[in-house]
Backbone bond lengths (Angstrom), bond angles and torsions (degrees), N, CA, C in turn:
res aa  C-N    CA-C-N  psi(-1)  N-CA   C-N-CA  omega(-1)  CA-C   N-CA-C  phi
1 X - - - 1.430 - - 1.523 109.63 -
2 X 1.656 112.57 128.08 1.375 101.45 176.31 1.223 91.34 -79.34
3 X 1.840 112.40 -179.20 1.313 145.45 -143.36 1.666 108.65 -174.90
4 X 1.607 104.19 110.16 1.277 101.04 -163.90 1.815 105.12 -90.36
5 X 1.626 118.16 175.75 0.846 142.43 -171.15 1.962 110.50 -51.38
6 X 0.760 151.01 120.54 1.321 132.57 164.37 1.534 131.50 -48.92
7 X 1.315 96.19 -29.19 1.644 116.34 158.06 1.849 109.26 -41.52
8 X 1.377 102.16 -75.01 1.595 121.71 -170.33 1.821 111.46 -54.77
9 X 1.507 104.21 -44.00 1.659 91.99 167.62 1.466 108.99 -84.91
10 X 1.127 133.16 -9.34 1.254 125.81 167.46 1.508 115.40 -51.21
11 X 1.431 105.28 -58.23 1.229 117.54 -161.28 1.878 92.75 -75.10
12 X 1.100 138.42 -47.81 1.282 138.23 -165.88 1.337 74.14 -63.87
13 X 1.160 150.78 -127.54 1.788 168.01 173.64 1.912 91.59 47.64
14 X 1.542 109.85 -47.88 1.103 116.17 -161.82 1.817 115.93 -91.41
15 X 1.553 91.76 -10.49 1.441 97.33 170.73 1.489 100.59 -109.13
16 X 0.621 94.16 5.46 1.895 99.16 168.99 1.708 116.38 -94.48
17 X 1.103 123.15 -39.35 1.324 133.00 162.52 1.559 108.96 -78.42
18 X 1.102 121.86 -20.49 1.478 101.55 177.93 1.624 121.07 -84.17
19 X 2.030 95.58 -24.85 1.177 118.52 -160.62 2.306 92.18 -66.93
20 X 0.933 83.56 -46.87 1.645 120.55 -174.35 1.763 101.04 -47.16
21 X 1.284 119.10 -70.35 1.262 132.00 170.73 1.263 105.65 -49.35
22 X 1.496 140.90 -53.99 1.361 118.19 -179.20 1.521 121.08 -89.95
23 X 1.330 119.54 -13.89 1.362 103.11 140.28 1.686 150.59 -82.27
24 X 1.797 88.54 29.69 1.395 96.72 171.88 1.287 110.46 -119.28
25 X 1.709 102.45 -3.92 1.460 111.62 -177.71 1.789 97.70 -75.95
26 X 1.032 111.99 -24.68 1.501 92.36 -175.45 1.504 108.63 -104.58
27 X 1.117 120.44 -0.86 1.603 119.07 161.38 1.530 107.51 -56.14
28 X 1.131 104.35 158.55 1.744 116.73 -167.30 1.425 119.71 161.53
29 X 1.330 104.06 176.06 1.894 101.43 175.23 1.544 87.45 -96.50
30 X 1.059 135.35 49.85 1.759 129.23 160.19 1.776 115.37 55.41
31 X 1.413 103.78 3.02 1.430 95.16 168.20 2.004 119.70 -84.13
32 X 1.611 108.26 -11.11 1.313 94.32 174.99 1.356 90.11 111.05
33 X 1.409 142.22 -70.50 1.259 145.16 165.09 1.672 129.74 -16.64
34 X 1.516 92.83 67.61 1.862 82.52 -176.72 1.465 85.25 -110.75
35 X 1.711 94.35 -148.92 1.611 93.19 -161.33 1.296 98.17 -96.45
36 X 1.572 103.67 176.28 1.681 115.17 165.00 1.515 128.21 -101.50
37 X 0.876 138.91 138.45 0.991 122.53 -174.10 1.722 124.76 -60.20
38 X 1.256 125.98 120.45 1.860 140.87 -146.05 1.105 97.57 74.84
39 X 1.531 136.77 30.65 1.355 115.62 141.89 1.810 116.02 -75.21
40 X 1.432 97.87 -173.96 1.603 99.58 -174.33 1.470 81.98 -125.29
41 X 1.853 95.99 140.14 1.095 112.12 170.79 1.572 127.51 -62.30
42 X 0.926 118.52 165.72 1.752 98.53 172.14 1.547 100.42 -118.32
43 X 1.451 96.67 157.98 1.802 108.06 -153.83 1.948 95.86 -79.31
44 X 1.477 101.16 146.95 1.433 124.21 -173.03 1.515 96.13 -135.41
45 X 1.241 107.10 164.06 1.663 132.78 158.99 1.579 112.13 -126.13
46 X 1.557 113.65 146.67 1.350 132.23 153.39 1.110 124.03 -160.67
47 X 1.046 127.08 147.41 1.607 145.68 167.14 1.546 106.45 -38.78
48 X 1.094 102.77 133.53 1.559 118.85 173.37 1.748 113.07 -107.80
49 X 1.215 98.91 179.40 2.111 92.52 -175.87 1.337 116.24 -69.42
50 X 1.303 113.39 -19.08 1.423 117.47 169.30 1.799 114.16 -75.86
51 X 1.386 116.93 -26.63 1.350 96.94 -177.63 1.483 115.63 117.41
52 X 1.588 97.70 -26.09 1.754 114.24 166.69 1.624 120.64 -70.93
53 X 1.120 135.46 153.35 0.752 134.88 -133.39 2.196 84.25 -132.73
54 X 1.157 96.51 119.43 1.732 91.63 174.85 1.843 107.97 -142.16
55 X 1.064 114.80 147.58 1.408 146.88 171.05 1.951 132.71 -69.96
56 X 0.914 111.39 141.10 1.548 115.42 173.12 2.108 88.41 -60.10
57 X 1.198 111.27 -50.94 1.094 106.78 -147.30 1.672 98.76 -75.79
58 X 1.000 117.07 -12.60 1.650 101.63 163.16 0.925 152.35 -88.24
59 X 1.510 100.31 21.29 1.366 141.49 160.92 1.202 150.17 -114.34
60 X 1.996 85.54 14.62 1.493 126.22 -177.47 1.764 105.18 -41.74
61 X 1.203 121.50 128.22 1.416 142.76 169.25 1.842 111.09 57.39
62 X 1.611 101.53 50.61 1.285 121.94 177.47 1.403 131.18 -143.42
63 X 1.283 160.16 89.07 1.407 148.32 -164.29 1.794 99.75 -19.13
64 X 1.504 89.22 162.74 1.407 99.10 -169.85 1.386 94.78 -146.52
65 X 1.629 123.41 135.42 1.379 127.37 163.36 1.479 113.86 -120.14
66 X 1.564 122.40 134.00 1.102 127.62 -178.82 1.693 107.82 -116.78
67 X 1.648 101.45 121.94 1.505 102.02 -167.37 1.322 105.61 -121.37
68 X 0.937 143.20 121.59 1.989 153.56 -119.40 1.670 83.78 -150.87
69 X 1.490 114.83 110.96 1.687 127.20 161.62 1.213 121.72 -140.74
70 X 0.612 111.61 149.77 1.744 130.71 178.20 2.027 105.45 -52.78
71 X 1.134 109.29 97.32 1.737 113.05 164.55 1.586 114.54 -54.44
72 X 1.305 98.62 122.05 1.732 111.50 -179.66 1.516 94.48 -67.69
73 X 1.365 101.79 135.11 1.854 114.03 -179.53 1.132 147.11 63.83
């Protein structure tokens, strides 16, 4: 099996999050009203791979990464 460069999924990884970020910039309830940039997010929940259930807010006064993949099966 080839095995690509770490460079090359890096860089895809990074056009994948960017691709990602601006199609969430235009998600909305259709009034136009998203955020600004130094706004504060407002707190959400979702399921993680384990099945637990975690929050914006439990990550209150910390960077936050949101990583969006494809579920095996």
């Amino acid at each position: 099996m080839r095995t690509r460069p770490k460079s090359t999924v890096l860089r895809a990884a990074v056009v994948l999050i960017v691709l990602a970020a601006l199609v969430m910039s235009g998600c909305g309830d259709g009034t136009g009203d998203g955020l600004a940039v130094g706004d504060e997010a407002p707190d959400f929940a979702l399921p993680e791979a384990s099945g637990a259930t975690i929050s914006l807010d439990d990550y209150a006064g910390g960077p936050a990464l949101l990583y969006f993949h494809m579920a095996d099966g």
